[in-house]
C-alpha positions as CSV (number, residue, x, y, z in Angstrom):
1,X,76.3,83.7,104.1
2,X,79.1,85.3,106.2
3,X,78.5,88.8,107.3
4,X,81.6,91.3,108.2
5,X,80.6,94.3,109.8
6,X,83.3,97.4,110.6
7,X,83.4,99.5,113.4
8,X,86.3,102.0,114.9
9,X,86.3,104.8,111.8
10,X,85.7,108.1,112.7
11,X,87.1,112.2,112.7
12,X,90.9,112.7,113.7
13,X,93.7,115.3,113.9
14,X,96.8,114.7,111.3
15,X,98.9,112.6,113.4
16,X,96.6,110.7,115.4
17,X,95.1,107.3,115.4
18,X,92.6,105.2,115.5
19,X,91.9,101.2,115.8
20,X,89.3,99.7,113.3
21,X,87.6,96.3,114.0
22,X,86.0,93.9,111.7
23,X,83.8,91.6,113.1
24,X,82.9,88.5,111.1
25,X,80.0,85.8,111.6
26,X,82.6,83.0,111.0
27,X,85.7,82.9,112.8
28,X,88.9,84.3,111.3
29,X,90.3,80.9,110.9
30,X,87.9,79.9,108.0
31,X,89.2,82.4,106.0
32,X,92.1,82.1,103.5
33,X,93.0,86.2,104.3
34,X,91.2,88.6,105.9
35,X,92.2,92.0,104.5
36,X,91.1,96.1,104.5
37,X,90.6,98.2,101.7
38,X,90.1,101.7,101.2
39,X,88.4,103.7,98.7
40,X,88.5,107.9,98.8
41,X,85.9,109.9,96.6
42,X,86.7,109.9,92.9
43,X,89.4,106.9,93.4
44,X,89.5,103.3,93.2
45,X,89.2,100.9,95.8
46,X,92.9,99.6,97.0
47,X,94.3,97.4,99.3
48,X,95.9,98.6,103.0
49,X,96.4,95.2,104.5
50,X,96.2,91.5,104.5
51,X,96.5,88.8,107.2
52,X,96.5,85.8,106.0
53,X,96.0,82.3,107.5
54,X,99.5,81.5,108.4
55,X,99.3,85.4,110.3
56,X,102.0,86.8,107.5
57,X,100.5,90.4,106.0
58,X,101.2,92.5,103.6
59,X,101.0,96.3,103.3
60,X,100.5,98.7,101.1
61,X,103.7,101.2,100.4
62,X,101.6,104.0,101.6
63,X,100.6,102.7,105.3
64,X,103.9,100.5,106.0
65,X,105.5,101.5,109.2
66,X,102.1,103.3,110.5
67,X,99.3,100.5,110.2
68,X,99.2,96.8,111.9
69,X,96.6,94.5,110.9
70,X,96.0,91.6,113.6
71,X,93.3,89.2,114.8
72,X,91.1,90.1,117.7
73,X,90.9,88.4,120.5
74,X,87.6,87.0,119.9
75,X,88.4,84.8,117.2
76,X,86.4,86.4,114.7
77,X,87.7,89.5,114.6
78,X,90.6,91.2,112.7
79,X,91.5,94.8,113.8
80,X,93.7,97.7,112.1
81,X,95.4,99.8,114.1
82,X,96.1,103.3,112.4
83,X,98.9,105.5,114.3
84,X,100.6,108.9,112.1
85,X,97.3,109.3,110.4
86,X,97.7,111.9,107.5
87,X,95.0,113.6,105.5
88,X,95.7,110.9,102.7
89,X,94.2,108.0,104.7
90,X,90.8,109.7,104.9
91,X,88.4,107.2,103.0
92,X,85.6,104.4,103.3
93,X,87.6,101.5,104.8
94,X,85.9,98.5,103.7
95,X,87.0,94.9,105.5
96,X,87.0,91.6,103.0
97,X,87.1,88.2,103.7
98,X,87.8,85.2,101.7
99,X,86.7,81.9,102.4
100,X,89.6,79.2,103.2
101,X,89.7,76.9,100.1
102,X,87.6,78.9,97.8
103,X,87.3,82.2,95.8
104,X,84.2,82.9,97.7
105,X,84.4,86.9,99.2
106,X,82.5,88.8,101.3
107,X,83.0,92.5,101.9
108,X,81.5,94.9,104.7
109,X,79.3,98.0,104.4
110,X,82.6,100.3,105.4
111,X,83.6,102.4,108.0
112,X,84.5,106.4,107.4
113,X,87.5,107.5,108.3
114,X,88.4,111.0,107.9
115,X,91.9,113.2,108.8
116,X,91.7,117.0,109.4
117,X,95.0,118.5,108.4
């Protein structure tokens, strides 16, 4: 069992940022992609970014330009940094893992972020 666990979400201003962590009981490298997702009241779950093992990512339209996914330092961490944040971005940001060589996920509990206008 692989637990991911997020940290870094909290209240900011339109136009500020903020730097969310996912810490994971594996390290990064024994996961195919490490990615975040975000879900807002009332909406469906969607994807903000992905790393994956070769370190190429993908964005989502919405965040390009403004987020960066990357790995930690510690090796089992993968961090989003936020910067421009706009009242849109405010959601549960959940962190998901999948297992290198498998279809095996694991998702966190989530981490609230939330942009005053």
């Amino acid at each position: 069992q692989v637990r991911l666990v997020e940290s870094g979400g909290g209240l900011v201003q339109t136009g500020g940022s903020l730097r969310l962590s996912c810490a994971a009981s594996a390290s990064t490298f024994s996961f195919n992609s490490m990615g975040w997702y975000r879900q807002a009241p009332g909406k469906q779950r969607e994807l903000v970014a992905v790393l994956f093992s070769g370190d190429s990512s993908n964005y989502a339209d919405s965040v390009k330009g403004r987020f960066t996914i990357s790995r930690g330092n510690a090796k089992n961490t993968v961090n989003l940094q936020m910067n421009s944040l706009k009242p849109e971005d405010t959601a549960v940001y959940y962190c998901k893992g999948q297992i290198l060589g498998t279809t095996v996920t694991y998702w966190g509990q989530g981490t609230q972020v939330t942009v005053s206008s």
